[in-house]
N, C-alpha and C positions, 0 to 999 in steps of 0.2 A: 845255805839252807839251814834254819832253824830247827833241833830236835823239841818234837812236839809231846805232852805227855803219851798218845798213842803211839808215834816212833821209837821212842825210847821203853816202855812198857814191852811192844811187840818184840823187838830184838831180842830182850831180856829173855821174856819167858820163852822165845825159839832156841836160844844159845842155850838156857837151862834143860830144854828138854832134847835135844841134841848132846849136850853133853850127859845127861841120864842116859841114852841108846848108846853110846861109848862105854858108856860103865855096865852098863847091862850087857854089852857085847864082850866086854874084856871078862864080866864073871863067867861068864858059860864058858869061855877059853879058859879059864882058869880050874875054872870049880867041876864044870860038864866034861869038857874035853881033856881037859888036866895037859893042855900045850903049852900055854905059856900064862904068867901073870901082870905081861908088860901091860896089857891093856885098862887093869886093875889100877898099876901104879901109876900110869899116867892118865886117864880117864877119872880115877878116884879123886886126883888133887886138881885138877881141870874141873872136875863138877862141883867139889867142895867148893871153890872160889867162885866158881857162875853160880853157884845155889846163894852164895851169901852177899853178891851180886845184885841177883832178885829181889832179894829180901832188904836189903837195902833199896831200890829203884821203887820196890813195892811201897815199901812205908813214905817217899819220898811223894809217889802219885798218888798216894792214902790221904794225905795232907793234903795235898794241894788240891784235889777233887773233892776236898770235903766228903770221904767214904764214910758210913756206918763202921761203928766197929765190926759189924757180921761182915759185913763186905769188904774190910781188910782184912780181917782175920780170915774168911773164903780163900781171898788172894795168897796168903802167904800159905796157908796149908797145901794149897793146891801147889807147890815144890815140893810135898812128900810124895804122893804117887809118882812114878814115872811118869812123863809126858801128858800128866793133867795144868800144865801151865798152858800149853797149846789149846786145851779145853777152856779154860778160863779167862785164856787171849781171847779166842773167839767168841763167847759169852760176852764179856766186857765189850768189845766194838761194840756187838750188837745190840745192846740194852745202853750203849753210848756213856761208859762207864768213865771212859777213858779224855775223850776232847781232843780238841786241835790246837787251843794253845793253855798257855798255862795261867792260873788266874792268879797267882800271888807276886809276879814281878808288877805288874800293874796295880795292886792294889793288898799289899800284904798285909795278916789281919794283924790283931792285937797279942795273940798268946803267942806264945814263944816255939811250939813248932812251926807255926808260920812264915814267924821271922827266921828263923833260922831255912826251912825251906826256900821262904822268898829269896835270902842271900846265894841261897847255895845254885838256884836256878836265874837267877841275876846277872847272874857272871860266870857262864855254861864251862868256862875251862877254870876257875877255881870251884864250880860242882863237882868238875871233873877229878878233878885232884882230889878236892876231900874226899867224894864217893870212895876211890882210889886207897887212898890211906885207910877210911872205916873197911873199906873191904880187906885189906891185909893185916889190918890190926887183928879183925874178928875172924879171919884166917889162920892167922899167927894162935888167935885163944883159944880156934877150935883145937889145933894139931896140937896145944900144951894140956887140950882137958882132956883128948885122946878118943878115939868111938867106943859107943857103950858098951860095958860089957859082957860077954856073954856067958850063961849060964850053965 
């Protein structure tokens, strides 16, 4: 079974917002109840990596469905709210944002995220890997640049 831009899109944005109701569940333990912060520390770095995830998967389906930049830039914002990627899944089916198969291993275009998309969905387990890597690299940047600070 082939992952479709809509299979791979959908998981994404449920896994991201699944892991947002983890971290929103470990702050109230943390911050409300003041019981514990395990939920924080393990949900925190659990969502970090699924948000960058998304955001990755997102630009990957951006390209390849030929999106508006409003309508990628929609996609990616919608990981700031909690549990608005589930909003955005569902929006995107239904306005058929998303597709059944992918159009750049078939016919990938001239510019250069194309090709490089084309390559990366060509060959679904070196997508995999590289997705993989860019996600731990920009994993690894977030946790060197550190969360913003606060005032």
């Amino acid at each position: 079974m082939s992952t479709t831009p809509t299979r791979l899109f959908r998981t994404v944005a449920i896994a991201e917002a699944v892991t947002w109701t983890g971290l929103l569940i470990g702050m109230f333990l943390k911050y409300v109840t003041e019981t514990t912060e395990l939920g924080v520390r393990v949900f925190g770095m659990l969502h970090g990596v699924v948000f960058v995830a998304y955001v990755v998967t997102t630009v990957v389906v951006w390209v390849d469905r030929r999106w508006s930049l409003g309508r990628g830039a929609l996609a990616l914002v919608a990981a700031v709210p909690p549990l608005a990627t589930l909003v955005l899944e569902w929006w995107a089916v239904r306005k058929d944002w998303l597709g059944d198969s992918w159009r750049l291993p078939a016919g990938a275009g001239a510019g250069l995220p194309d090709r490089v998309v084309g390559w990366l969905i060509g060959n679904p387990l070196r997508g995999l890997a590289v997705g993989a890597v860019a996600v731990a690299l920009l994993t690894g940047l977030a946790l060197v640049v550190g969360p913003p600070a606060s005032s």
